[in-house]
KOLTI-326416 format. One record per residue: residue number from 1; residue in three letters; x, y, z of N, C-alpha, C, O in turn. Coordinates in steps of 0.05 Angstrom, whole numbers. Layout:
// KOLTI-326416
    n  res      nx      ny      nz     cax     cay     caz      cx      cy      cz      ox      oy      oz
  NUM  ALA       X       Y       Z       X       Y       Z       X       Y       Z       X       Y       Z
...
***
This chain:
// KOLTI-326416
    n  res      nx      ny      nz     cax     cay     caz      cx      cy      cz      ox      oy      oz
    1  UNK      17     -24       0       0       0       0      18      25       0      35      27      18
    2  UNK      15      44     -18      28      73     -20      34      88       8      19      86      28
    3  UNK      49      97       7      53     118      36      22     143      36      14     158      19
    4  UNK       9     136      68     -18     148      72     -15     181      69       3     190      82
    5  UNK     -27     197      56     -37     223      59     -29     228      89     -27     210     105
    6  UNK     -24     259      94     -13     268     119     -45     272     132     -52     271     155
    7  UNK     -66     275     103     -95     284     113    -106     261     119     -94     241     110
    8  UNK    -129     256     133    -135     234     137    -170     232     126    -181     210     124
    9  UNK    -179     249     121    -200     257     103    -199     248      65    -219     247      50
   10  UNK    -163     243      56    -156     243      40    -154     209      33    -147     200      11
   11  UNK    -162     190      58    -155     158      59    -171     151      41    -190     167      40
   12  UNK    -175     129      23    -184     115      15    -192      96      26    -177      81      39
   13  UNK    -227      92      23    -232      65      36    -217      43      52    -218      35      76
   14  UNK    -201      33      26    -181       9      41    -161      15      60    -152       0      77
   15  UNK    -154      40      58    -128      54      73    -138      44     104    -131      27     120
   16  UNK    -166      73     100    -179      62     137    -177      44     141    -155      36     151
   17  UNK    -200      26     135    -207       1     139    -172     -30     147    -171     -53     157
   18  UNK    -157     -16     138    -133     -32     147    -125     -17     173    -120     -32     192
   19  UNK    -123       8     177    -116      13     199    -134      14     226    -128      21     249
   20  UNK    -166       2     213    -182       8     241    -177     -29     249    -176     -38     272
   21  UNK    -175     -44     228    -169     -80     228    -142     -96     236    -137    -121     236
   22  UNK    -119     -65     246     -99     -77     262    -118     -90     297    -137     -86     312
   23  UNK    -101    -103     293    -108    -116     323    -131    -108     339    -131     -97     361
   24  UNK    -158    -118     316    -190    -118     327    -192    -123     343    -172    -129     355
   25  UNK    -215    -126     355    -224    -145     383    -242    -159     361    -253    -148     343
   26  UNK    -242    -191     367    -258    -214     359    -278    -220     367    -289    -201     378
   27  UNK    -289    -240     369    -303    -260     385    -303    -254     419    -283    -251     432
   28  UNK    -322    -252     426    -321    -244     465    -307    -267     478    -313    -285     463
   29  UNK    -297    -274     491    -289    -295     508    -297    -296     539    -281    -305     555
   30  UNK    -320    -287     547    -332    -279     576    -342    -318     574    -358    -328     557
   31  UNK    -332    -329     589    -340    -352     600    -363    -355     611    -374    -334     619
   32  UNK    -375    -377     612    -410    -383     625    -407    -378     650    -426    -370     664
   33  UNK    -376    -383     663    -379    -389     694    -346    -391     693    -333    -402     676
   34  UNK    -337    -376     718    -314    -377     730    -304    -407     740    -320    -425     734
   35  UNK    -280    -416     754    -277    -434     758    -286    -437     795    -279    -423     813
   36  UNK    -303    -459     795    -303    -469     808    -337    -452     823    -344    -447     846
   37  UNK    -350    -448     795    -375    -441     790    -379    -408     803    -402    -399     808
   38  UNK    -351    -389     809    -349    -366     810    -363    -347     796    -361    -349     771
   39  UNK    -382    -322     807    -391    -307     791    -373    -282     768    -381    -268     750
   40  UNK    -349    -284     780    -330    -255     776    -309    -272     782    -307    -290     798
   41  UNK    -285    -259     759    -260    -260     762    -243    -229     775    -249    -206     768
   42  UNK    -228    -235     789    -210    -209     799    -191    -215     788    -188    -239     787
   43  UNK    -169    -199     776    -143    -203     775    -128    -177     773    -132    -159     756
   44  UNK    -104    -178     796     -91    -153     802     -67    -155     791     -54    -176     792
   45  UNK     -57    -127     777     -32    -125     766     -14    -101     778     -22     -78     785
   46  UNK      12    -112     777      26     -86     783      48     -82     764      66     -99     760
   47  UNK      47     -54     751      73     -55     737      95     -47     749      92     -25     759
   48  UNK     118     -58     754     146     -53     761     163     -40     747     184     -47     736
   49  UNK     148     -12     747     170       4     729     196      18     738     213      23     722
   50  UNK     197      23     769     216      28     782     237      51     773     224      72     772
   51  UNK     256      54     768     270      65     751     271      69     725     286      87     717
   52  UNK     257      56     708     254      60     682     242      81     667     246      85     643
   53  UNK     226      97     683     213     115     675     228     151     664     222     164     644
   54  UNK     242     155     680     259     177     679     294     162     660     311     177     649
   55  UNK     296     134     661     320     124     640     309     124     617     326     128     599
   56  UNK     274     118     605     267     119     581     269     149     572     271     153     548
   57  UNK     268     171     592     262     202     579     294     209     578     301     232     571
   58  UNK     312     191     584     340     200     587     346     215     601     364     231     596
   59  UNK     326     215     633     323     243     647     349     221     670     345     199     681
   60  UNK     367     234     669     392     220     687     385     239     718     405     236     732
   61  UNK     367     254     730     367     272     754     359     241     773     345     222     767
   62  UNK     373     246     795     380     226     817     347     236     829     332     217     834
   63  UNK     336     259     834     312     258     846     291     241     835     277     224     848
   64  UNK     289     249     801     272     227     795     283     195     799     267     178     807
   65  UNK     306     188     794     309     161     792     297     144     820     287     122     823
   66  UNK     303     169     840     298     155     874     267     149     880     256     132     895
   67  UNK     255     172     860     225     160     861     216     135     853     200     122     867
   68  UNK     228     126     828     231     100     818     245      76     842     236      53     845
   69  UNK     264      86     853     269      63     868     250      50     897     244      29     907
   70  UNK     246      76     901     220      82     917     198      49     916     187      38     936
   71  UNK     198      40     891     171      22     884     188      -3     901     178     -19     917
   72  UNK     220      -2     889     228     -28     898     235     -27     935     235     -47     948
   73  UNK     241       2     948     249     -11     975     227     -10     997     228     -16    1020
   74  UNK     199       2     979     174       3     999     151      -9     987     135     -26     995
   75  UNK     154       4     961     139     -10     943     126     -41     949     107     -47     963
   76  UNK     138     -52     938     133     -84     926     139     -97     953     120    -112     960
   77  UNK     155     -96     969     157    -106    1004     130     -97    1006     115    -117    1010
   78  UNK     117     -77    1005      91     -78    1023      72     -88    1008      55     -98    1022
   79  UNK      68     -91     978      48     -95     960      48    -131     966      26    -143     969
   80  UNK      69    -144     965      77    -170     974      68    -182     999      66    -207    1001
   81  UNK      61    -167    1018      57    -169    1042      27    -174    1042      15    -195    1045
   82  UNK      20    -155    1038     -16    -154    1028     -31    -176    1017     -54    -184    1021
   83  UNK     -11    -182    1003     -23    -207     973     -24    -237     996     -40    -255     999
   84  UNK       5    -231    1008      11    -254    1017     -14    -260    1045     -25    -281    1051
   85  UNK     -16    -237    1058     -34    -236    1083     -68    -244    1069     -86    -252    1084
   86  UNK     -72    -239    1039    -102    -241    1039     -95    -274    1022    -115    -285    1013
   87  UNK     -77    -285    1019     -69    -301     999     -85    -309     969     -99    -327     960
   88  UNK     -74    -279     961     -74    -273     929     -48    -269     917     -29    -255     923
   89  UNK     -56    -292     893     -28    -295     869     -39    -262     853     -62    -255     848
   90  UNK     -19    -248     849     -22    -224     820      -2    -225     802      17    -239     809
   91  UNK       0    -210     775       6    -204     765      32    -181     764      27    -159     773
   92  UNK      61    -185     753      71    -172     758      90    -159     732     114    -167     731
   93  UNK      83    -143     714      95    -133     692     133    -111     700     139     -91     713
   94  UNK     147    -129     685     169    -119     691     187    -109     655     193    -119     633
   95  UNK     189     -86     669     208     -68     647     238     -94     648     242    -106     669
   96  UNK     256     -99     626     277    -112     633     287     -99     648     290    -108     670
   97  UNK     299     -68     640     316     -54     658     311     -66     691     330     -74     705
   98  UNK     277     -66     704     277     -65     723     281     -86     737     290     -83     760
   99  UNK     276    -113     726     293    -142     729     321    -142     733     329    -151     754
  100  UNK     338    -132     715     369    -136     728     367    -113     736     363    -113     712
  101  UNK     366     -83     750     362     -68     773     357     -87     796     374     -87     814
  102  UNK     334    -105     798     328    -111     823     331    -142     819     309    -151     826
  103  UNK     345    -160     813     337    -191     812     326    -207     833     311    -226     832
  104  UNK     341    -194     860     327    -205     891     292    -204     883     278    -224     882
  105  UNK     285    -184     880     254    -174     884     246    -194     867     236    -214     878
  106  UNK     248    -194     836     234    -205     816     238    -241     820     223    -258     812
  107  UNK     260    -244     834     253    -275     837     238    -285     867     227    -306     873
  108  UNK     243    -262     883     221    -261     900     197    -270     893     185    -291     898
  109  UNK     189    -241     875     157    -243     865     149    -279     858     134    -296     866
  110  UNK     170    -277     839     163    -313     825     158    -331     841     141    -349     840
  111  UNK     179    -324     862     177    -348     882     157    -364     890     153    -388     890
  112  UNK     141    -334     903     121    -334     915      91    -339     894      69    -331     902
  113  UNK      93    -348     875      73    -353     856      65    -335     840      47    -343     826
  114  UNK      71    -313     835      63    -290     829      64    -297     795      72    -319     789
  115  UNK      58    -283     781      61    -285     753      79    -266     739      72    -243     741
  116  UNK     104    -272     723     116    -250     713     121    -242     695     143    -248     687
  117  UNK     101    -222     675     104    -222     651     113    -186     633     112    -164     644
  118  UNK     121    -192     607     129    -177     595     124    -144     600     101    -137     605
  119  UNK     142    -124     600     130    -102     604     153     -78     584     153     -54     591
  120  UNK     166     -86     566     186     -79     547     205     -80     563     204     -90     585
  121  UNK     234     -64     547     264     -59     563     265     -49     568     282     -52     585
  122  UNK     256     -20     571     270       0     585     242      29     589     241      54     593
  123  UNK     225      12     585     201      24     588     189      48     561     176      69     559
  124  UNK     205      28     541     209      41     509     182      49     495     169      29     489
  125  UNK     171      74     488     148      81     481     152      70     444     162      84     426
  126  UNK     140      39     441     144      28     423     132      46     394     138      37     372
  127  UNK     119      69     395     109      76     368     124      94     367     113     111     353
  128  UNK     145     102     373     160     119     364     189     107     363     208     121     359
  129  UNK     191      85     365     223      66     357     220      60     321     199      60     308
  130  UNK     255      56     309     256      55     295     248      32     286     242      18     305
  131  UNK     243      16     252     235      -8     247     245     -28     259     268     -22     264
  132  UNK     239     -51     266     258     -79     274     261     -68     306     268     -88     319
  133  UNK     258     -50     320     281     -52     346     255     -60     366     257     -71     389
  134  UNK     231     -53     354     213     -55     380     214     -85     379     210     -95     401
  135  UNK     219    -103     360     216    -136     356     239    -142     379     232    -151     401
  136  UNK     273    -134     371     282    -146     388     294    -138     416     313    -148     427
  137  UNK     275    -113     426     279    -109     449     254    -126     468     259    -137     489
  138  UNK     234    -126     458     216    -151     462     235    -178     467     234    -188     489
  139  UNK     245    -185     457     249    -216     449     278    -213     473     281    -231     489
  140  UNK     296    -194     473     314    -190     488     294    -191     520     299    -208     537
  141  UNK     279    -175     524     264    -171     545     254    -193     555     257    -196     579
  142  UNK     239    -213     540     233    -242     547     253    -259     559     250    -270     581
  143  UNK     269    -260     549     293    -272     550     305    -263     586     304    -276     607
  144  UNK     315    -240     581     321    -236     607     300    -230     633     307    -223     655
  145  UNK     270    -235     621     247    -241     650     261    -271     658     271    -274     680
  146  UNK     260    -292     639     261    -312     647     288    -327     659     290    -342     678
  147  UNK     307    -316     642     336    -320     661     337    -313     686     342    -330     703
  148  UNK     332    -284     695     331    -272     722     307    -282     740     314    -288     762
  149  UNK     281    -286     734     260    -293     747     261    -333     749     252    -346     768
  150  UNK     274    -343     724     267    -372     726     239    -374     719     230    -397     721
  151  UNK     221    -355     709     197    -354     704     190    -350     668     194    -327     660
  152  UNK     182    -364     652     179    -358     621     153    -339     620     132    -350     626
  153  UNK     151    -321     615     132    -302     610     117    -321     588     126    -334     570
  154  UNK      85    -317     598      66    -320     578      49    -297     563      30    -300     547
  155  UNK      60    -273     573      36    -253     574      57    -219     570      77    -212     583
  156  UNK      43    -208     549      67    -177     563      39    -164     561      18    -175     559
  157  UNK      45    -132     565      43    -119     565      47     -90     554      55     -80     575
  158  UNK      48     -71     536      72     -57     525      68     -25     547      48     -13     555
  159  UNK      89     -23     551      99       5     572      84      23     548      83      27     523
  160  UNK      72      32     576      47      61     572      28      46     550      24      60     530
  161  UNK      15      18     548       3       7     531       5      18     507     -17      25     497
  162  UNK      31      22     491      34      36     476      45      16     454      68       9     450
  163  UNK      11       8     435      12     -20     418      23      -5     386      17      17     377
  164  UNK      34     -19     378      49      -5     356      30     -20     338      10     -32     345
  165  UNK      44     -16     307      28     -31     282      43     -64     280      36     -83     265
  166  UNK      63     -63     299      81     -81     291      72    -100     318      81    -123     315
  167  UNK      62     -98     334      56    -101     366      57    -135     368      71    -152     379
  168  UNK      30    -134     345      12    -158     340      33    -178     330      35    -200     341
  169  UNK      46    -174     314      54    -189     295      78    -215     318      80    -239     321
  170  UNK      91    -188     331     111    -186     353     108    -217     375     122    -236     381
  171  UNK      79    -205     379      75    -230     408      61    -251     389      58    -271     403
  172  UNK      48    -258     357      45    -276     355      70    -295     338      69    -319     332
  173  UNK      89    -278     336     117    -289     330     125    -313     359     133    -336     358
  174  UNK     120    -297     381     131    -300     403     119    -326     412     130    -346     423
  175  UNK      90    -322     405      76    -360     408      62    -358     449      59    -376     466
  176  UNK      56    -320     450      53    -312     476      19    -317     481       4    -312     463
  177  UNK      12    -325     499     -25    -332     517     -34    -309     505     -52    -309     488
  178  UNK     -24    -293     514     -49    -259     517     -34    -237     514     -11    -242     507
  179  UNK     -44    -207     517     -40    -188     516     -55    -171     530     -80    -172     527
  180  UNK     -44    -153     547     -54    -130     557     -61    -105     551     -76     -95     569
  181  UNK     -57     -90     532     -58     -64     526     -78     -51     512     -78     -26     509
  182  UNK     -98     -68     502    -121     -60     484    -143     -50     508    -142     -53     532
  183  UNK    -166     -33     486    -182     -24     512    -211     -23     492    -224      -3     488
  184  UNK    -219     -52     482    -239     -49     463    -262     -60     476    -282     -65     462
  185  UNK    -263     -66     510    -280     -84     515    -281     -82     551    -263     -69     562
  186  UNK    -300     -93     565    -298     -88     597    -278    -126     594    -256    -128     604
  187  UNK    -286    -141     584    -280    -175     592    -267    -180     562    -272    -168     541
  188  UNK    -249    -203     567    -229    -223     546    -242    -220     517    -267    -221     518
  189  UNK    -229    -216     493    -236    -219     473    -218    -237     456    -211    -256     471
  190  UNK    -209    -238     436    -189    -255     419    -189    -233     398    -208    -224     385
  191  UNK    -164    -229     398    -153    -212     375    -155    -215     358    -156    -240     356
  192  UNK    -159    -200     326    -166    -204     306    -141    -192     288    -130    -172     296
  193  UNK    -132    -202     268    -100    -191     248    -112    -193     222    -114    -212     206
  194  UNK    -122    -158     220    -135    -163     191    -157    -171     184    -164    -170     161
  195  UNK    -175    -182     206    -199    -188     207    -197    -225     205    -212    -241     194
  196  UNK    -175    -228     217    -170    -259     224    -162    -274     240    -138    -275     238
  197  UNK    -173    -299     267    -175    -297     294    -138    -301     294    -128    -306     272
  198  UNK    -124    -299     316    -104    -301     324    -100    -316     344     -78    -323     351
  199  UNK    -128    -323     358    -116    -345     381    -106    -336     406    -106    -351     426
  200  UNK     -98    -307     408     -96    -296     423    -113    -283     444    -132    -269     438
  201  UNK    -107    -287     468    -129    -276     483    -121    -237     493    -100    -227     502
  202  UNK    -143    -225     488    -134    -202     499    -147    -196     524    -171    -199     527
  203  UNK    -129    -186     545    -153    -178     573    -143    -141     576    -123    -128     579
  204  UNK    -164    -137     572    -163    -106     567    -162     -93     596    -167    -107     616
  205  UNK    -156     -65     599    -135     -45     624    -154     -29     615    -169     -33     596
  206  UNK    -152      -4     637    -167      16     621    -152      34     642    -142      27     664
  207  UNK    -155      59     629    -139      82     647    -157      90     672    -147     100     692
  208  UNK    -180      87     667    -205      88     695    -197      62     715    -206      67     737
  209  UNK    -184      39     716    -175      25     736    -136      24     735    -119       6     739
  210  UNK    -136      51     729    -101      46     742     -99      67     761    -114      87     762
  211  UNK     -80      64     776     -75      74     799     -58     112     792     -60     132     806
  212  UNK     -43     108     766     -21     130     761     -43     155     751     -39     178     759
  213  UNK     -64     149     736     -81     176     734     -90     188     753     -95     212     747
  214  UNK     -95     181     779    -106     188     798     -84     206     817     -89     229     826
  215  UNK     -60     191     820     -37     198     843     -12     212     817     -28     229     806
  216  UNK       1     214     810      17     215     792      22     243     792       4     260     791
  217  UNK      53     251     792      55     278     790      85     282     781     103     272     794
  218  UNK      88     294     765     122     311     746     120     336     756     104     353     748
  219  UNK     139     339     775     141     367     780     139     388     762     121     403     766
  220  UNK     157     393     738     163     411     726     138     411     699     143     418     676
  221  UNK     111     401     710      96     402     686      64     407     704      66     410     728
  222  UNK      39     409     693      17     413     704       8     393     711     -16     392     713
  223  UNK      22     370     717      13     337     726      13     337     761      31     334     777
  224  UNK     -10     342     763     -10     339     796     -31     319     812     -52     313     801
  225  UNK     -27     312     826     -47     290     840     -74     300     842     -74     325     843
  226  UNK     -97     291     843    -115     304     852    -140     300     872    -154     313     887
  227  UNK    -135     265     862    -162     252     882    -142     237     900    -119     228     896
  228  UNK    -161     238     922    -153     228     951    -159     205     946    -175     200     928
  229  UNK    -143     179     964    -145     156     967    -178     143     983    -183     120     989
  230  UNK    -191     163     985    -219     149     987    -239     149     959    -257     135     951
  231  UNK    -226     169     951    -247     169     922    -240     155     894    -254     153     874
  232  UNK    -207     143     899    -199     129     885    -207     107     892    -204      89     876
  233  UNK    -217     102     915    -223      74     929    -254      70     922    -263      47     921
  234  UNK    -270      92     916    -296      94     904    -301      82     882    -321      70     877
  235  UNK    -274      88     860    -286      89     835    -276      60     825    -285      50     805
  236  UNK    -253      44     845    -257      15     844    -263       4     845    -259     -15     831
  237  UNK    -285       7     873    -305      -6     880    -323      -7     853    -322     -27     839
  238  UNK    -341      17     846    -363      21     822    -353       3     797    -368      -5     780
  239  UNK    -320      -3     799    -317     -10     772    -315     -48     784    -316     -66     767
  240  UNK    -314     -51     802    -311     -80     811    -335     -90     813    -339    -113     804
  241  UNK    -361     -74     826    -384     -78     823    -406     -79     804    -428     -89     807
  242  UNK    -392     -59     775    -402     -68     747    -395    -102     742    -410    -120     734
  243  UNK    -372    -103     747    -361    -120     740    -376    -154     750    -379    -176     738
  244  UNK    -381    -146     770    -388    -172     798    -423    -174     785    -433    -196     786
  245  UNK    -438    -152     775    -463    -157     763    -464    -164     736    -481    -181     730
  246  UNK    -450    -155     719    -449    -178     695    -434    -205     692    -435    -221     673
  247  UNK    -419    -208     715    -403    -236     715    -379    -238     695    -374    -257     680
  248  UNK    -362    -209     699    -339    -210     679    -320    -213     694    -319    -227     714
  249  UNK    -298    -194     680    -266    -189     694    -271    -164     709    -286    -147     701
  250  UNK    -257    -165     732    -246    -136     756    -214    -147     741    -207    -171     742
  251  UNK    -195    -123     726    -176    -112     724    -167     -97     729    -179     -77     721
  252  UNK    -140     -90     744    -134     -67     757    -103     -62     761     -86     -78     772
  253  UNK     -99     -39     751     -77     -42     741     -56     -22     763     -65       0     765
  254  UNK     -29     -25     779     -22     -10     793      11     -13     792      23     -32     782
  255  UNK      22      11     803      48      15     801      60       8     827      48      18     846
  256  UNK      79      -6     833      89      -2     870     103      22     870     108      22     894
  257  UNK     114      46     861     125      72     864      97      87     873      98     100     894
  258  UNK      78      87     862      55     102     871      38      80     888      43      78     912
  259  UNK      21      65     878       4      54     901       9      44     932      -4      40     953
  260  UNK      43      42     922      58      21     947      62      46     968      84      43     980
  261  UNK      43      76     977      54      95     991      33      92    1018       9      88    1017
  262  UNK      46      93    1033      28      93    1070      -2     100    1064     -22      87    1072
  263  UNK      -2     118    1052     -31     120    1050     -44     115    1033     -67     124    1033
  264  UNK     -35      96    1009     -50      87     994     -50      59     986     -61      49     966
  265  UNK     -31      42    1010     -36      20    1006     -61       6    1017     -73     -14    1009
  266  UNK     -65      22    1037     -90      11    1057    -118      13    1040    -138       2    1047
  267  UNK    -117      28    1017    -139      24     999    -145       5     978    -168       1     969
  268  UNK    -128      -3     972    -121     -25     956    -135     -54     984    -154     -69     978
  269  UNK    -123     -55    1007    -130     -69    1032    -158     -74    1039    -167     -96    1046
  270  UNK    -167     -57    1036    -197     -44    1041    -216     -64    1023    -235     -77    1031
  271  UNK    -201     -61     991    -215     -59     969    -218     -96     958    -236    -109     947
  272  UNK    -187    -104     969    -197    -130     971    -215    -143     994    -225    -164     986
  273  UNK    -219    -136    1014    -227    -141    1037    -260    -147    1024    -275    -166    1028
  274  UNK    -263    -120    1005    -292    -118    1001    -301    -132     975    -324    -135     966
  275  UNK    -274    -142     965    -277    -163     950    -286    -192     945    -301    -203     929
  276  UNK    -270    -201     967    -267    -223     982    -297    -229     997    -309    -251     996
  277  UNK    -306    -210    1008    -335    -215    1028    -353    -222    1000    -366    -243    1005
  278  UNK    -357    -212     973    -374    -223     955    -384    -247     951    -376    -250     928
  279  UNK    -396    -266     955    -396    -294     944    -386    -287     916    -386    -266     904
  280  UNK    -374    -320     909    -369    -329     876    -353    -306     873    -365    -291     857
  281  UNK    -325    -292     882    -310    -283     867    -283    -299     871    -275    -304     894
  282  UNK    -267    -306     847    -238    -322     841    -214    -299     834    -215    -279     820
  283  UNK    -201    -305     845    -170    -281     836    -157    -300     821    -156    -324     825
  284  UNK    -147    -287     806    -130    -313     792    -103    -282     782    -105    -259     789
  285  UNK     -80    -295     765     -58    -289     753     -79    -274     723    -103    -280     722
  286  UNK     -69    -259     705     -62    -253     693     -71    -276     663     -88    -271     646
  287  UNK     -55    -296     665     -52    -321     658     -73    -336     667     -96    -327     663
  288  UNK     -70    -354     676     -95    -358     693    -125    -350     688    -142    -369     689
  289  UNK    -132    -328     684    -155    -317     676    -161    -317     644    -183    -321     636
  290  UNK    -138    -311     627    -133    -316     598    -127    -345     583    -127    -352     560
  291  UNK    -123    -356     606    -124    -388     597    -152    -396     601    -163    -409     583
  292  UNK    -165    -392     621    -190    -401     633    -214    -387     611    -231    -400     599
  293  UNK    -212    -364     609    -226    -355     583    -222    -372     557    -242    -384     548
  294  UNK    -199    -373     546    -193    -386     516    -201    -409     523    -211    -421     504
  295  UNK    -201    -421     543    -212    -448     542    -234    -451     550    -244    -474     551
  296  UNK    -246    -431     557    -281    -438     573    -292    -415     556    -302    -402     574
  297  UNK    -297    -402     536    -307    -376     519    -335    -390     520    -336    -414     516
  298  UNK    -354    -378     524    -387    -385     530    -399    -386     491    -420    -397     486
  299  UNK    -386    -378     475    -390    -367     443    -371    -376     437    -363    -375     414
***
């Protein structure tokens, strides 16, 4: 196909139509019934971006980096603690950088059952890398989850869900369960390449269940925190409770640099607490939930 018009009023039929048929959502994959005749799936994620965030902007200032480390020396010790006290397995997306930064932690996480999957190298905003590099910083990235963790990733994620044109092609090269980053749906769908199934399961994030829009703040820009840790604790609830009445997925997506802070872990605490009291709700991994879908899809 010709190089696209800068106008987009200027596309030709087929032009669109290929770029709205990258990596569709398919077929629903919402199961009849959870395992073990559960009404609702939970599954909690945290990304471990740690340091990566200010090394992707090339921002070398020691204040930001310490914020980043921040996730690993309070962070993830306390988020770990939690999981382990309500005994819930989660999800744990790791930048490579932040794997060999921390290898104690990340084979911790594994240890302890946790799930550990893809989250790029260096927290690389994939649509703006040159051709070929987003492929093998992926494949480099895999590689060193599973050396350092002892854990083979089934699942990534792309830093700042930032799915390229090449994304798709990427993880079905890779022969990966699922994918995180799409936002076409509340529950599991199966990806579509071109308008053709892939086999892939997608479990969709949404920026209304992550923790960084709410708390998140860059000094030197208009990014400031705004809602308090009760009203973030509100809008989890509303979104766990949509969730718990149609019998889908609760996804929820969180950082240990921000969520993992004194006053906002106890909401997260709270939130399972009020989880847990529900009848028929299952936590599962990441995996776990994306396997259980592709293999139980009600359609």
């Amino acid at each position: 196909m010709p190089e696209l018009s800068p106008n987009p009023w200027e596309w030709s039929e087929p032009e669109w139509r290929k770029i709205v048929g990258r990596a569709r959502a398919g077929r629903p994959l919402r199961p009849a019934s959870w395992p073990g005749g559960a009404r609702c799936a939970v599954t909690l994620s945290f990304d471990a971006d740690h340091e990566t965030i200010p090394l992707r902007d090339a921002d070398q200032s020691p204040m930001r980096i310490s914020q980043g480390q921040y996730g690993n020396r309070q962070g993830v010790p306390r988020l770990r603690a939690l999981l382990a006290r309500h005994g819930v397995k989660a999800s744990f997306f790791y930048p490579a950088v932040s794997a060999l930064l921390h290898p104690a932690e990340i084979r911790g996480v594994a240890e302890e059952g946790h799930e550990i999957g893809i989250h790029s190298w260096i927290h690389e905003a994939n649509t703006k890398l040159p051709p070929g590099v987003e492929r093998d910083l992926t494949l480099r990235a895999a590689e060193t989850l599973e050396k350092v963790s002892g854990q083979r990733p089934v699942g990534m994620r792309t830093a700042s869900w930032d799915f390229s044109v090449d994304t798709l092609a990427i993880i079905r090269e890779m022969g990966l369960l699922y994918d995180s980053s799409l936002m076409a749906d509340d529950d599991a769908y199966e990806l579509l390449d071109d308008g053709k199934p892939t086999g892939i399961v997608e479990l969709p994030p949404e920026w209304i269940r992550d923790d960084a829009v709410y708390f998140n703040m860059v000094r030197f820009s208009a990014l400031r925190p705004y809602t308090p840790p009760s009203a973030v604790e509100e809008i989890f609830r509303a979104e766990f409770d949509g969730a718990y009445a149609e019998g889908g997925i609760f996804l929820l997506t969180m950082h240990p640099h921000i969520i993992g802070h004194r006053s906002r872990v106890p909401l997260l605490d709270r939130l399972v607490d009020y989880m847990k009291a529900k009848p028929g709700v299952w936590f599962g991994t990441h995996a776990e939930v994306a396997q259980w879908c592709k293999d139980n899809a009600a359609v």
